[in-house]
C-alpha positions in Angstrom: 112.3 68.1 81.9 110.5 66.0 79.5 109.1 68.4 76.7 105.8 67.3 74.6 104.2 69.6 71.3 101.4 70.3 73.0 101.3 69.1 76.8 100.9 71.9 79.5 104.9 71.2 80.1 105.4 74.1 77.2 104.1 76.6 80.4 107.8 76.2 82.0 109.0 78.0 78.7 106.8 81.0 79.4 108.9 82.9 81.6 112.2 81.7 82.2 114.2 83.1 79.3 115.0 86.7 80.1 116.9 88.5 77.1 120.2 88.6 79.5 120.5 85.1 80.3 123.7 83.4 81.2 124.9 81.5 77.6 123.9 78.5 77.1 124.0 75.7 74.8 119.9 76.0 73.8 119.0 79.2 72.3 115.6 80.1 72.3 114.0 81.5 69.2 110.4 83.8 69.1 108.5 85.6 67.0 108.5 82.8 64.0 106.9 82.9 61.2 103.8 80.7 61.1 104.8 78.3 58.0 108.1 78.3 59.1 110.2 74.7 59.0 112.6 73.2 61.1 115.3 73.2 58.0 114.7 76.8 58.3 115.2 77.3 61.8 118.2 74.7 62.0 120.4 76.9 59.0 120.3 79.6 61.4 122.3 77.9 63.9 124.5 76.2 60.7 126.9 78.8 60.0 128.3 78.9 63.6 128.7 75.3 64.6 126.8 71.7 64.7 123.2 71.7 65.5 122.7 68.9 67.9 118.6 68.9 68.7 115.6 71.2 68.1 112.0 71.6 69.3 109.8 73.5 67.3 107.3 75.0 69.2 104.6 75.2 66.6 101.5 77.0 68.6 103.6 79.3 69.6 105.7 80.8 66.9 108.6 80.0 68.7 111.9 77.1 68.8 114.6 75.9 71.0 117.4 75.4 69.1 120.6 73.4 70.6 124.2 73.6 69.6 127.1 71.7 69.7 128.8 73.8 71.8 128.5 77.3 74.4 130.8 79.0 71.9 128.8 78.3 68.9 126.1 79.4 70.4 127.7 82.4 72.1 129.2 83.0 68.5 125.7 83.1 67.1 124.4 85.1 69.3 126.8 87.8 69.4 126.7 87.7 65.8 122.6 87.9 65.1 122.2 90.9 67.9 124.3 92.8 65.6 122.3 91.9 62.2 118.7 90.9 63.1 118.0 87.6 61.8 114.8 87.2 59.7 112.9 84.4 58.4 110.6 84.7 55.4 111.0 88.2 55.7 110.1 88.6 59.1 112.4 89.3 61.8 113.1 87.1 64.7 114.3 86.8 67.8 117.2 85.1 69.3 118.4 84.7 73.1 119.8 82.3 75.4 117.4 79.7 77.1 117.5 79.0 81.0 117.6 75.3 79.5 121.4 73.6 79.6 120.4 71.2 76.7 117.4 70.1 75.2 115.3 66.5 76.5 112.6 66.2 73.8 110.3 62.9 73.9 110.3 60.2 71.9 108.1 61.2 69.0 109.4 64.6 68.6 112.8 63.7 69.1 112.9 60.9 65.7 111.2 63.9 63.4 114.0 66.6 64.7 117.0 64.0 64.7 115.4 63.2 61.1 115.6 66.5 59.8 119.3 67.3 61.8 120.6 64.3 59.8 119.0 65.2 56.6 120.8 68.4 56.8 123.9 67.1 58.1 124.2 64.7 55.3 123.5 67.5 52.7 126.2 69.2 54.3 128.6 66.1 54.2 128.1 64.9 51.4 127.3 67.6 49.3 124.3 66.1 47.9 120.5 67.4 47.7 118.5 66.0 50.5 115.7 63.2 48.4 113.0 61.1 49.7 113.6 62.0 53.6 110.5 61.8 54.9 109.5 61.6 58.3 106.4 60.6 60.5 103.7 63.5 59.9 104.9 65.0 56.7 107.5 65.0 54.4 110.5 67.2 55.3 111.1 69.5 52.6 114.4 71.4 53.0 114.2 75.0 52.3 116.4 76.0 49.7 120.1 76.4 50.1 120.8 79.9 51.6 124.2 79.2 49.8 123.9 80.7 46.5 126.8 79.7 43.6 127.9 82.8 41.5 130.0 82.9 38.3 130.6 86.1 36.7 130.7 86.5 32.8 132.6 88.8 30.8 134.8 89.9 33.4 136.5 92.9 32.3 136.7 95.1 35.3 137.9 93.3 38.7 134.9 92.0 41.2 136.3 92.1 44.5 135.1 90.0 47.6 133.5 93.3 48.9 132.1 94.3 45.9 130.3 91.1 46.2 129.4 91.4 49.8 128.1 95.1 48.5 125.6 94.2 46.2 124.1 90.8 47.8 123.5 92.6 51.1 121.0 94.7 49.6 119.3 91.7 50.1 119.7 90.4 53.4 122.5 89.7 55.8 125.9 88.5 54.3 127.5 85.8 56.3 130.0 84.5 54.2 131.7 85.0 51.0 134.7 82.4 49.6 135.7 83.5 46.2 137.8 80.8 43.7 139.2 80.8 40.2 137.9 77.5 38.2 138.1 76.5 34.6 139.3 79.7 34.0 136.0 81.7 35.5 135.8 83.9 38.6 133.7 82.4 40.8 132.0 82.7 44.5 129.7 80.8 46.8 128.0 83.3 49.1 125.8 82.7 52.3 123.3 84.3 53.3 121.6 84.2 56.7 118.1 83.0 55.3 117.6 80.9 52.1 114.5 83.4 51.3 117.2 86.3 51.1 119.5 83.7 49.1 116.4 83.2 46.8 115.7 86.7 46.2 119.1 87.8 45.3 119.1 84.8 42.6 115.9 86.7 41.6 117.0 90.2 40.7 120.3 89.6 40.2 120.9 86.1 38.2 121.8 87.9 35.0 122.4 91.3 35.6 126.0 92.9 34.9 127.9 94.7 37.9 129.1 97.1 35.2 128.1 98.6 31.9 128.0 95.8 29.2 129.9 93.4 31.5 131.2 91.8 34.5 127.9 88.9 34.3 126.3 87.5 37.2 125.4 83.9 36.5 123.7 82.8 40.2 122.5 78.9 41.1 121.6 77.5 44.7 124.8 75.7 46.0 124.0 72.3 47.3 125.8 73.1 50.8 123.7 74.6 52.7 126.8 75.7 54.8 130.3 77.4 53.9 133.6 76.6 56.1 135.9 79.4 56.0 139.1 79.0 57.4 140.5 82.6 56.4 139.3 86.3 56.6 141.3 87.6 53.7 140.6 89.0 49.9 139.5 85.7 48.8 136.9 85.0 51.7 135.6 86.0 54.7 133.3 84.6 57.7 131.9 87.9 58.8 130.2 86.3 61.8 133.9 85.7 63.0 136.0 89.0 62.7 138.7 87.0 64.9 139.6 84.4 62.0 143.4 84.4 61.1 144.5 85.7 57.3 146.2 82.6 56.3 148.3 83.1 53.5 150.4 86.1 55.4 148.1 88.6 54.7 147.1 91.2 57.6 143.9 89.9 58.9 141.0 93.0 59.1 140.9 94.3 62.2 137.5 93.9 63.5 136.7 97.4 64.1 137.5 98.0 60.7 135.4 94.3 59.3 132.2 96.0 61.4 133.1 99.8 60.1 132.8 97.9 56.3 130.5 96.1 56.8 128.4 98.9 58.1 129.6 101.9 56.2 129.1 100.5 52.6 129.2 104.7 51.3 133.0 104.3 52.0 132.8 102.9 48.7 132.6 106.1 46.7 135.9 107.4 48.1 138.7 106.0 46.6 141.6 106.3 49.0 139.1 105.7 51.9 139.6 102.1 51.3 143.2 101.8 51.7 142.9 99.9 55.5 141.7 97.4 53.1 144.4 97.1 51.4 142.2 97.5 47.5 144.2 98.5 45.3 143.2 101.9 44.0 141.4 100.7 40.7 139.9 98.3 42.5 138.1 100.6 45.0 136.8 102.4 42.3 135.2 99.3 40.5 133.7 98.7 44.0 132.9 102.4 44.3 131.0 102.2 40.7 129.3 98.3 41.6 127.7 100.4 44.6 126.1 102.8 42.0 126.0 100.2 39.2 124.8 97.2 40.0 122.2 96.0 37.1 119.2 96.6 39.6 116.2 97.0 37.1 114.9 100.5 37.1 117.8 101.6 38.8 119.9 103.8 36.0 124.0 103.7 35.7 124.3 105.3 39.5 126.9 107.2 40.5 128.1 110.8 39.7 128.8 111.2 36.1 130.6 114.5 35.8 134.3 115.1 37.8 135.8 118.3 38.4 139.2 118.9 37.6 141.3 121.0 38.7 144.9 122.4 38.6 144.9 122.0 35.1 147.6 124.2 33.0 145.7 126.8 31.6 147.9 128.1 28.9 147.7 124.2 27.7 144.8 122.8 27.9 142.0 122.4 26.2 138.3 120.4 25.5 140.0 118.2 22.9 143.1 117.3 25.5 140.4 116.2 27.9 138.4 114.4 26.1 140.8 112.1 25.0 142.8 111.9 27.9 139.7 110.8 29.8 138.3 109.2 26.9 140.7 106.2 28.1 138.0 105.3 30.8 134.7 105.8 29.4 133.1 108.0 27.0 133.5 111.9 27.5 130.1 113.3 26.3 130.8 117.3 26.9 133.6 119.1 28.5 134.0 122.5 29.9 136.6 124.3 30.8 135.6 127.1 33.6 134.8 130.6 31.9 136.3 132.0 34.9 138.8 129.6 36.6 140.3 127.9 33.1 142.5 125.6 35.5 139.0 123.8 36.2 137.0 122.1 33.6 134.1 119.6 34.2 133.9 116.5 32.2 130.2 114.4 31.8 131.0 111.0 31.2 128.4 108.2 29.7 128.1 106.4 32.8 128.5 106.6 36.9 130.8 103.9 36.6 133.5 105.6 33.9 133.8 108.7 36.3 135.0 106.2 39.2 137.1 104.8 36.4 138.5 107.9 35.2 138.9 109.8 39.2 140.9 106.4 40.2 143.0 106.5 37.2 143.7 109.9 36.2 144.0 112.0 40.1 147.6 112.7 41.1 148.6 112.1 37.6 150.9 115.0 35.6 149.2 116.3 32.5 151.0 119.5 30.3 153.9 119.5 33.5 151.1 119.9 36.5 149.5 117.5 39.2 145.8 117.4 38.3 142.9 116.8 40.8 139.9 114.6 39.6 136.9 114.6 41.6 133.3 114.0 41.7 131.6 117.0 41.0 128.0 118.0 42.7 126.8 119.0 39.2 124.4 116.2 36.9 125.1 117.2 33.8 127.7 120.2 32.0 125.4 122.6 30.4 126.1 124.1 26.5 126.5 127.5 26.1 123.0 129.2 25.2 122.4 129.1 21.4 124.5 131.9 19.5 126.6 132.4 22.6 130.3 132.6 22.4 132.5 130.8 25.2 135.3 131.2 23.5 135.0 126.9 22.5 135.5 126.3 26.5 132.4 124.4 26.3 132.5 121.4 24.1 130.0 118.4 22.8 131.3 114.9 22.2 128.0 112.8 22.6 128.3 111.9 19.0 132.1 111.5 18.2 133.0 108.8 16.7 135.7 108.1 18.9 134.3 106.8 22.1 136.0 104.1 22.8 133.1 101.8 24.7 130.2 102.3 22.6 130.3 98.3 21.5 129.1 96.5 24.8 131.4 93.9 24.9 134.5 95.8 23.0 138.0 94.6 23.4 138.1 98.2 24.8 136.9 96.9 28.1 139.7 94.4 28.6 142.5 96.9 28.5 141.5 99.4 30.5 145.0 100.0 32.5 146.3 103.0 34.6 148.4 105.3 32.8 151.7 103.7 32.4 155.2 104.7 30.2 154.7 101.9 28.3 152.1 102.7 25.5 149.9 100.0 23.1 149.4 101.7 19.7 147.5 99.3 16.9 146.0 100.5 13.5 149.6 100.7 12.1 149.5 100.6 8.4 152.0 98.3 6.8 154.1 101.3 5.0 154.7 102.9 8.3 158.2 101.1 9.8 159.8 101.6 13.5 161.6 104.6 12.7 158.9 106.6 11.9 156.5 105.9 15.1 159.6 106.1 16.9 160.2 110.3 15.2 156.5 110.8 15.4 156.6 109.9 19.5 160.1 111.3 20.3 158.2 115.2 18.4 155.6 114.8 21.1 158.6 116.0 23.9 159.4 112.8 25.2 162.1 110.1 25.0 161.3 106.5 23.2 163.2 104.8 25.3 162.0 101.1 23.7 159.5 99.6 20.9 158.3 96.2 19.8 156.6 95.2 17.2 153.7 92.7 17.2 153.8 89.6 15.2 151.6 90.8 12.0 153.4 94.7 12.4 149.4 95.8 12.3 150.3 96.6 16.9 153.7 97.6 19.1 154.2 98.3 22.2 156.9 101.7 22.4 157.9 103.0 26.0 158.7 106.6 27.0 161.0 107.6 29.9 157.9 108.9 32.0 154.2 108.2 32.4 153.8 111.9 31.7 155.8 111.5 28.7 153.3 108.7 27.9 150.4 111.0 28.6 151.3 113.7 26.8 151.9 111.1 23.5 148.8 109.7 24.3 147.2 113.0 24.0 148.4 114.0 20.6 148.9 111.2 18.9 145.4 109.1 19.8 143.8 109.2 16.2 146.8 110.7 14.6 146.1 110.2 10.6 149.0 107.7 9.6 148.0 107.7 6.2 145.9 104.8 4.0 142.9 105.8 6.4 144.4 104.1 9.5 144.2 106.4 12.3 146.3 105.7 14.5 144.8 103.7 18.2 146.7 104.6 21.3 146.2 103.2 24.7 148.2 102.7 28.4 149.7 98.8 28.2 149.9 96.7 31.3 153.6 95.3 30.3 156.7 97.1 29.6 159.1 96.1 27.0 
């Protein structure tokens, strides 16, 4: 059939696409936007495959959009049924046409193979489409829905789905490849429609993922399509759960890409993650971007105050905790349990420090016992009613002057490490030598098993035998007066001597 814009041949298109048509090359698109263009209409069939021909049907609201191939556009169909496809904020509708391929006429055909190559040229050569203009009116692509993101100040890890987390707040995700260069983090990210892609760039193009860091620097990419060969941690096509791994990593297992991609709340269990394969600090900077992301209006999200439990109650107490925890964030009250002292609940500044602390400090051994961090269902720990004793279970940090992230931007952000045997100390006043930071740790219980100096003897790394060893010398010895005002800075290293 010969097809014209506005000839009584557009009747045959009336009734002979039924929603469970047999696949087909032509896909037939309804429900359009008015204004929309056929740069719009042709990046929805991008991501999938070649767009070979298009007829807009502009009366109508509707398109006929051919592919290269069946399984492109059996690929794309599949795909948009499970995330509805919108245009300018409007959803759309997207089925197989009774048509095989598409015969457009003459005049038609010139101002859609115009456009196609416009496109395909972007997307070859990289460049932005100029001065392509075609019979009626110039052809003005619609933005890129590619959007280019570098991330600043990068002091927690930003994970591939922490990325697909926040950006699919704004629309559907398709693709994510995520690339180290000139020494930055960076990602391109598709998104179905380039109004999603411009939205995102508008709330989100300088935010920070986390408190005081982790910078999102967004552009418009000048492809306008992303080729991933891989589904791994460094990118993913999640229009095509099938794709191999690549570089020997297990590929997701569909069932699992769709659970994820769905289940976005699986982020605030650490643990939950591990089909994944996140590491477990990881999953909790994934678990805090979900409650964190810098979305105006929206404070730090996230549970502030943890429970912990199996604490040993002839040991502990408010000061232990605070700096023990005070490793991951800022403690601003803790309270041990009036009637359960193996239980205390710790408030920390921010949602984000609490995933910190939970992923860092559960399972860990603290005065000879496994303790238990979790999120507790409480907002904020309550102070004892004035002139009430609790016997100082109950206990205010808000304005010590040892938090350890009050600077946004602090070294303090940069080393945050699990707990590890291998222990940073700095502040060391010149008068104090090796053997007396290695008597002052070996007093805390433990065994120095090594030490180093730093160059200018002002830092040193010193090992203990254990990690609880470490913990426990962490715990008495953080701010230990050393003499010549220097107190005394301790913190969990990431190397080992």
């Amino acid at each position: 059939i010969c097809l014209s814009a506005n000839g009584n041949d557009n009747k045959k298109f009336k009734s002979d696409d039924k929603m469970d048509g047999a696949p087909s090359r032509v896909l037939h698109i309804r429900k359009l936007p008015g204004e929309v263009t056929e740069t719009e209409v042709i990046a929805l069939g991008l991501p999938f495959g070649k767009v070979t021909n298009i007829l807009m049907l502009k009366g109508k609201n509707q398109a006929f959009l051919e592919l290269a191939t069946e399984e492109a556009a059996i690929t794309m169909v599949n795909y948009y049924s499970a995330v509805t496809p919108h245009l300018r904020n409007q959803p759309i509708y997207i089925q197989y046409s009774n048509h095989k391929e598409l015969k457009t006429d003459n005049t038609l055909n010139q101002r859609a193979q115009a456009v196609l190559q416009a496109v395909t040229a972007v997307q070859a050569s990289n460049a932005p489409i100029s001065g392509t203009t075609v019979s009626e009116s110039a052809v003005t692509p619609a933005q890129s829905p590619v959007l280019r993101i570098i991330i600043d100040n990068m002091y927690y890890p930003v994970t591939l789905d922490v990325l697909h987390q926040i950006f699919s707040k704004f629309g559907a995700v398709l693709k994510i490849i995520t690339f180290t260069k000139n020494n930055q983090f960076q990602a391109l990210l598709q998104f179905g429609d380039p109004v999603n892609a411009q939205q995102a760039k508008q709330a989100l193009d300088g935010q920070n993922i986390y408190n005081a860091c982790c910078t999102l620097r967004i552009d418009f990419s000048k492809l306008v399509n992303l080729n991933v060969k891989y589904n791994n941690d460094k990118s993913r096509d999640y229009t095509r759960p099938d794709l191999p791994s690549g570089d020997g990593q297990p590929t997701l297992d569909p069932a699992i890409a769709a659970a994820f991609a769905k289940e976005t709340s699986l982020l605030a269990v650490p643990g939950a993650l591990s089909p994944l394969a996140i590491p477990n600090a990881a999953a909790a900077a994934a678990a805090a971007a979900a409650g964190r992301v810098g979305m105006p209006g929206v404070s730090a999200g996230g549970n502030t105050v943890l429970l912990v439990s199996n604490l040993n109650e002839e040991m502990v107490t408010p000061q232990s905790l605070f700096t023990l925890f005070g490793v991951y964030g800022d403690v601003q009250r803790v309270k041990i349990l009036y009637n359960k002292k193996d239980s205390a609940l710790i408030q920390m500044a921010d949602g984000n420090q609490s995933q910190l602390a939970m992923s860092h400090l559960n399972g860990q051994k603290m005065y000879g016992k496994i303790i238990r961090v979790t999120l507790s269902k409480h907002q904020t720990v309550q102070l004892p009613r004035e002139g009430l004793d609790d016997q100082g279970l109950t206990k205010d940090f808000g304005n010590s002057p040892l938090h350890r992230f009050k600077k946004p931007g602090s070294k303090n952000f940069q080393n945050i490490f699990p707990p590890s045997a291998t222990l940073h100390l700095s502040n060391i006043p010149p008068s104090v030598a090796e053997e007396d930071l290695r008597t002052l740790f070996a007093n805390t219980g433990g065994t120095v098993k090594a030490f180093k100096f730093f160059q200018d003897h002002k830092m040193a790394l010193l090992q203990m035998s254990t990690v609880e060893e470490a913990i426990q010398a962490l715990i008495d010895l953080h701010n230990y007066n050393l003499g010549e005002s220097h107190h005394l800075r301790v913190s969990f290293s990431k190397s080992t001597i």
